[in-house]
C-alpha positions as CSV (number, residue, x, y, z in Angstrom):
1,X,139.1,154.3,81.0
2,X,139.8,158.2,82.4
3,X,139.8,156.5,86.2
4,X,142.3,153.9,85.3
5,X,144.4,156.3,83.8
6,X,143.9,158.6,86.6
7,X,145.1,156.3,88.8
8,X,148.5,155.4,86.5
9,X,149.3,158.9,86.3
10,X,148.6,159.4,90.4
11,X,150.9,155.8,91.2
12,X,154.0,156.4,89.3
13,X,153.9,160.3,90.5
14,X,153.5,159.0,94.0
15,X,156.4,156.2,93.1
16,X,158.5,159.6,91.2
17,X,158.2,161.1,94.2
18,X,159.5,158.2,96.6
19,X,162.3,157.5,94.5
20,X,163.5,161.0,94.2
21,X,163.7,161.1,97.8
22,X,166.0,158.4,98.6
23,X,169.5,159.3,99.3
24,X,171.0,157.3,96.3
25,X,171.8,158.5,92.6
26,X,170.4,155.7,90.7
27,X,167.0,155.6,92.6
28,X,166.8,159.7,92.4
29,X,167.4,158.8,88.4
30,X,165.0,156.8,88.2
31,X,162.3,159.2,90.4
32,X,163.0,161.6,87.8
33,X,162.0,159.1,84.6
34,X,159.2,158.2,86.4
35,X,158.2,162.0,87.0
36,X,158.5,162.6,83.4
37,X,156.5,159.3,82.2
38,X,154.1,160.1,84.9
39,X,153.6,164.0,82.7
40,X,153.5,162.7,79.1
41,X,150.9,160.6,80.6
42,X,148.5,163.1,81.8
43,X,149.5,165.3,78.4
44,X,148.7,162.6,76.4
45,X,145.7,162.3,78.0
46,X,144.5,165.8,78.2
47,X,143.6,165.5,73.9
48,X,140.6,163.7,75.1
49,X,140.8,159.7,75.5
50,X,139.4,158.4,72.1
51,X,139.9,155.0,71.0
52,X,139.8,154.6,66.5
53,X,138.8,158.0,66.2
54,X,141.3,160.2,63.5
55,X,143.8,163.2,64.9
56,X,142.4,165.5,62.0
57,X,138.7,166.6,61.3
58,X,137.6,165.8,57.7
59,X,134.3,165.2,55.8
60,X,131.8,163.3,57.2
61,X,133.8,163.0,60.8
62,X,132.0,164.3,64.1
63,X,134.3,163.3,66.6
64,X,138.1,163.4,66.3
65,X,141.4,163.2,68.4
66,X,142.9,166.6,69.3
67,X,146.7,166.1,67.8
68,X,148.3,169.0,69.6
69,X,148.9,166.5,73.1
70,X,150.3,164.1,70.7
71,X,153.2,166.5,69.4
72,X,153.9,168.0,72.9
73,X,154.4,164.4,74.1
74,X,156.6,163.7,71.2
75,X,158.7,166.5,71.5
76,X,158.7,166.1,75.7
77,X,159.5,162.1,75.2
78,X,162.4,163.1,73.0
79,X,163.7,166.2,75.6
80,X,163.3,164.1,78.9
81,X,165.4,161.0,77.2
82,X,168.0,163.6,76.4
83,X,167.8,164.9,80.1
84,X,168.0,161.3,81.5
85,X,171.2,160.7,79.7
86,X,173.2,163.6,80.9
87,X,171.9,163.2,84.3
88,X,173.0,159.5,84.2
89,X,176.5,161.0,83.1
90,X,176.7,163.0,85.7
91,X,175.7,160.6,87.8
92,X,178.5,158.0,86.4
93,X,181.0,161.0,86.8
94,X,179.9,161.4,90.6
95,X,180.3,157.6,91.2
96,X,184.0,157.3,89.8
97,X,184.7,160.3,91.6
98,X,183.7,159.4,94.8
99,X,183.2,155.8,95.1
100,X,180.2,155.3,96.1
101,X,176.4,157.0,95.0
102,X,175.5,158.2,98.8
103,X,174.3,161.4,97.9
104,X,175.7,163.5,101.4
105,X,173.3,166.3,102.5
106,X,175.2,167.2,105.6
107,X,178.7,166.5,104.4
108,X,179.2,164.7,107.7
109,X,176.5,162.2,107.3
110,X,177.1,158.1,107.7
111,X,176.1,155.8,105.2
């Protein structure tokens, strides 16, 4: 179970990563969300992997999931949808602006 999450958190950094680097808005967008699924991923999964066990410790309970990861992913799902949406605005706002979502490193560059 800890290897195939591994691996999901190592592919969609990897893809995060490639998108952010194209030279468009929308894929850059999308790098980003990928980024941040690609964190709350490995956060979540740093309170231990346990499947049915309870997030508080009680009576007769010997193993139990640690609930702190849970709240920080909560509280980072909620933050990076916020972040999406004014980066899509702004992103929106480029595009009427300027026709066209080439992002333009050089200023002289050709599409």
């Amino acid at each position: 179970m800890e290897a195939l999450v591994a691996s999901a958190i190592g592919v969609m950094t990897a893809a995060g990563v490639y998108l952010i680097l194209r030279l468009r808005v929308f894929p850059v967008v999308l790098g980003m969300t990928m980024l941040t699924y690609a964190v709350n991923v490995f956060l979540f999964a740093s309170g231990r992997l346990a499947v049915n066990m309870p997030p508080v410790l009680r009576e007769g309970v010997d193993t139990y999931t640690d609930p702190i990861p849970q709240a920080l992913v909560l509280t980072a799902i909620v933050i990076s949808f916020g972040m999406t949406s004014v980066v899509v605005m702004l992103a929106l706002g480029a595009f009427v602006e300027a026709g066209d979502d080439y992002i333009d490193l050089d200023g002289e560059a050709e599409k």
